[in-house]
Every structure is written in C-alpha cells, then in structure tokens.
Rosetta silent file (secondary structure, phi, psi, omega in degrees, C-alpha in Angstrom):
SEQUENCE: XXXXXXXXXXXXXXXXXXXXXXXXXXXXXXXXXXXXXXXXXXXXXXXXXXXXXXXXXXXXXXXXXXXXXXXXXXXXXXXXXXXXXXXXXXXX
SCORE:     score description
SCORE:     0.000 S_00000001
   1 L     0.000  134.493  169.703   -1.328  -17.054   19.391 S_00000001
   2 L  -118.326  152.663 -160.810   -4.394  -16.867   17.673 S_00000001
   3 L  -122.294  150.383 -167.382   -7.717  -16.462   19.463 S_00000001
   4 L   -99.632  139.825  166.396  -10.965  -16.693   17.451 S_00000001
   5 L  -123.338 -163.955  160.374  -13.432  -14.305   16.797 S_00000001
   6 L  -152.749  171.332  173.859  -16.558  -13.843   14.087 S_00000001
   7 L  -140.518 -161.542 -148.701  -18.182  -11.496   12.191 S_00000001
   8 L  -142.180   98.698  151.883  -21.541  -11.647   10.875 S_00000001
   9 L   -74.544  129.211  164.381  -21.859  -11.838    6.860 S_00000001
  10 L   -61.112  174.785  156.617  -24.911  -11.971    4.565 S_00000001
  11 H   -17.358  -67.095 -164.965  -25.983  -14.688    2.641 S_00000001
  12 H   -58.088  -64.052  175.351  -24.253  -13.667   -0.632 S_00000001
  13 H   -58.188  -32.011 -177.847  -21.026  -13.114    0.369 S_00000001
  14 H   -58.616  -63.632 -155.456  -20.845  -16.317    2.654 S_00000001
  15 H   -62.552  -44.429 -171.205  -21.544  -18.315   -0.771 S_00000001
  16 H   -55.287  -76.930  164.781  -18.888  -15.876   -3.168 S_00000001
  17 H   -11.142  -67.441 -158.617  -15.972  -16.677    0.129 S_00000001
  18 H   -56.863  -42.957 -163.740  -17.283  -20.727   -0.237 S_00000001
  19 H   -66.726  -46.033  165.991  -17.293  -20.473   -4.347 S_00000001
  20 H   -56.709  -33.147  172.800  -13.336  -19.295   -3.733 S_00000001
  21 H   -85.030   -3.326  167.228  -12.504  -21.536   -0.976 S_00000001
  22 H   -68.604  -62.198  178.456  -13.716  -24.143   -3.538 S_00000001
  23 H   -44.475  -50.589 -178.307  -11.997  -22.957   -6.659 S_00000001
  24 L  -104.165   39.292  153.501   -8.555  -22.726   -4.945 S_00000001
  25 L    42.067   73.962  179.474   -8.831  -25.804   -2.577 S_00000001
  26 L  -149.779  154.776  157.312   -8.934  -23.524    0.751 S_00000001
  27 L   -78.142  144.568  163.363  -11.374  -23.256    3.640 S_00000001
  28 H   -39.428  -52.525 -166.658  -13.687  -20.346    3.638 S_00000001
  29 H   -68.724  -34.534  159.553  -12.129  -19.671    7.137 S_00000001
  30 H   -56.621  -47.450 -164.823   -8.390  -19.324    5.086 S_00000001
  31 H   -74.077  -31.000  171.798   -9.778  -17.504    2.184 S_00000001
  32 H   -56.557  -68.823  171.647  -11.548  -15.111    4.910 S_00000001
  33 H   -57.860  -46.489  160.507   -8.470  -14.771    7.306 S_00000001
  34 H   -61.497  -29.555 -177.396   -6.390  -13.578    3.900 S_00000001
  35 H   -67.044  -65.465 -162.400   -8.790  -11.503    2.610 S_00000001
  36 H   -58.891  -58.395  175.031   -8.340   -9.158    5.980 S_00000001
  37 H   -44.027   -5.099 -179.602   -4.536   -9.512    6.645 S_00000001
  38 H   -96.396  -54.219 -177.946   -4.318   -8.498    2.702 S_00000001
  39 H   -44.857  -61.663 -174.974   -6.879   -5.552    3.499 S_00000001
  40 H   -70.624  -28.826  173.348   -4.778   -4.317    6.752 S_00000001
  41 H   -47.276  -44.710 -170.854   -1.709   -5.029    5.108 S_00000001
  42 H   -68.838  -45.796  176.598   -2.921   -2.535    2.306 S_00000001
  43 H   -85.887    7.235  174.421   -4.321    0.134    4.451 S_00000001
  44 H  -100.512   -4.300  150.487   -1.426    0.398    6.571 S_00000001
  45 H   -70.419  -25.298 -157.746    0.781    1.273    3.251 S_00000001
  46 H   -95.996  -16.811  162.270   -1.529    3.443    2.367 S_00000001
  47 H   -57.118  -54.149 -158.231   -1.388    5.029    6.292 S_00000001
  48 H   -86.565  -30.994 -169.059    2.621    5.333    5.988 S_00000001
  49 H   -64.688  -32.599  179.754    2.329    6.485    2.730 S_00000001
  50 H   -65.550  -59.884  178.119   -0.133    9.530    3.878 S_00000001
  51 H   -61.828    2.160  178.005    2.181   10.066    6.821 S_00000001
  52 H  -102.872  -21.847  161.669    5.069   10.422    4.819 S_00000001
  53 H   -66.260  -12.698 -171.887    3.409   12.579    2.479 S_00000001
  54 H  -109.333   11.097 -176.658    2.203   14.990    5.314 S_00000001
  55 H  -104.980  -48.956 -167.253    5.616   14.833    6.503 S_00000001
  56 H   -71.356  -35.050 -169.604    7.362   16.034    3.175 S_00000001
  57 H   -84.753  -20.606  177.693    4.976   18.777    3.188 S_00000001
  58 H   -74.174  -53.216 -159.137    5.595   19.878    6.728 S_00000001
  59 H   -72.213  -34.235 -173.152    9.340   19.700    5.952 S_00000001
  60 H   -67.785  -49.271  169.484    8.767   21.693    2.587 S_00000001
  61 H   -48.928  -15.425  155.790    7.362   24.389    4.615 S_00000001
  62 H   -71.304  -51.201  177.263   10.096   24.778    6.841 S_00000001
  63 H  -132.445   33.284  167.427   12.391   25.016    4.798 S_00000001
  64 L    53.473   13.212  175.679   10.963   25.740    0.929 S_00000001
  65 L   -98.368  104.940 -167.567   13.490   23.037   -0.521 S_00000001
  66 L  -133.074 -178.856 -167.362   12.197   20.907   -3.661 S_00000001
  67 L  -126.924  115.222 -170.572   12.337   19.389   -6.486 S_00000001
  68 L   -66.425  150.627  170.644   10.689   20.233  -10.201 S_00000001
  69 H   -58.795  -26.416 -176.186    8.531   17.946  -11.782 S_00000001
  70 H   -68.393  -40.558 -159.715   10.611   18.157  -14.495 S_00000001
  71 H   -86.805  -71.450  174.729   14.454   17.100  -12.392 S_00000001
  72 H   -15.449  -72.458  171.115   11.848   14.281  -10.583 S_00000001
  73 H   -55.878   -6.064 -169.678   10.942   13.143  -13.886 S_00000001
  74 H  -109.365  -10.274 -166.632   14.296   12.728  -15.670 S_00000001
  75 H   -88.353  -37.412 -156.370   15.665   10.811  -12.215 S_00000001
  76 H   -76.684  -25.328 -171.100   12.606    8.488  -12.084 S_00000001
  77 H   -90.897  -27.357 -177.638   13.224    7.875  -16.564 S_00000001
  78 H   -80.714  -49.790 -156.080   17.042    7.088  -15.557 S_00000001
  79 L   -74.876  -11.771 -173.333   16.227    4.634  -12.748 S_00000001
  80 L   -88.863  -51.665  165.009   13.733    3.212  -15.227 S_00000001
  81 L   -42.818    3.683 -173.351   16.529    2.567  -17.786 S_00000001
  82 L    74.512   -0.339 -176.161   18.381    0.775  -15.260 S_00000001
  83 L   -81.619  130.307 -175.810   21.128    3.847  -14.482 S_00000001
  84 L   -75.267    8.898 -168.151   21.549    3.511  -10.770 S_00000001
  85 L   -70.997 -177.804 -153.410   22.170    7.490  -10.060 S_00000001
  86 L  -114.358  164.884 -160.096   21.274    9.165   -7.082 S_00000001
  87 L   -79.205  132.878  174.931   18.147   11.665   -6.919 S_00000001
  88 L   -26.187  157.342 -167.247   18.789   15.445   -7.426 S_00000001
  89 L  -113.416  131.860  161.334   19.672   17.547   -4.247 S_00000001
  90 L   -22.439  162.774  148.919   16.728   20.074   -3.255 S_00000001
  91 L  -165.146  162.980 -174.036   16.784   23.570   -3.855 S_00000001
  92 L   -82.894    0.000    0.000   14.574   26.484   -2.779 S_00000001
C-alpha cells in the first residue's frame, strides 16, 4: 500500500524533476518516486557491502587466513577470460 507523503524542494530542482518528467514522458511525481527507490536501493548495497567488508576483517582477525593480491588477481583475470574455476583456499 502506498500512503503519500511530501517533501519540500526549491525552486530549481522542482523545474530540473519537471524538465525530466517532460523529456521522458513521466510525471514529476514518477521521476521523483524513482529517483529515491534508486537512491535507497544504492545505499543499501553500499550498507551490505560495508557490512560484509567489516565482517571479512573481523573474520581475518580471528583467524589470520587470506589471500595475496597477487592469487586474488590471477582468479579475478581467469573469471574474466571466461574460465569458471573456483577462488584460491585461504592461508595464514
């Protein structure tokens, strides 16, 4: 269900939103409702992405098991070539 709210824009911005909902044959209130669900979408990748990163680092400190930039880089240049292999196993 969606229930309506507002927010309170200047001038400027109202008219850039209208000059977009023109150009792509949209309402202001569509181009407006996309811009944020694209926005929350984005920072909540960029949320899991943090937490996953403060999670690998918690785990490397426990137990000191990694990967070189160097083994990282040759798995990441095969997967780019299209060889399907599977990514080097840790080591301290």
């Amino acid at each position: 269900m969606a229930t309506a709210t507002s927010i309170k824009i200047d001038d400027e911005l109202k008219q850039r939103v209208q000059h977009i909902a023109t150009t792509h044959q949209r309402s202001a209130h569509w181009i407006m409702r996309e811009a944020i669900r694209e926005y929350v979408e984005r920072e909540e990748k960029r949320e899991a992405v943090r937490n996953d990163a403060l999670q690998a680092w918690e785990t490397y400190r426990a137990n000191g098991k990694h990967l070189t930039q160097d083994e990282a880089d040759g798995w990441l240049s095969d997967l780019e070539k299209g060889d399907d292999t599977e990514i080097p196993g840790c080591h301290n």
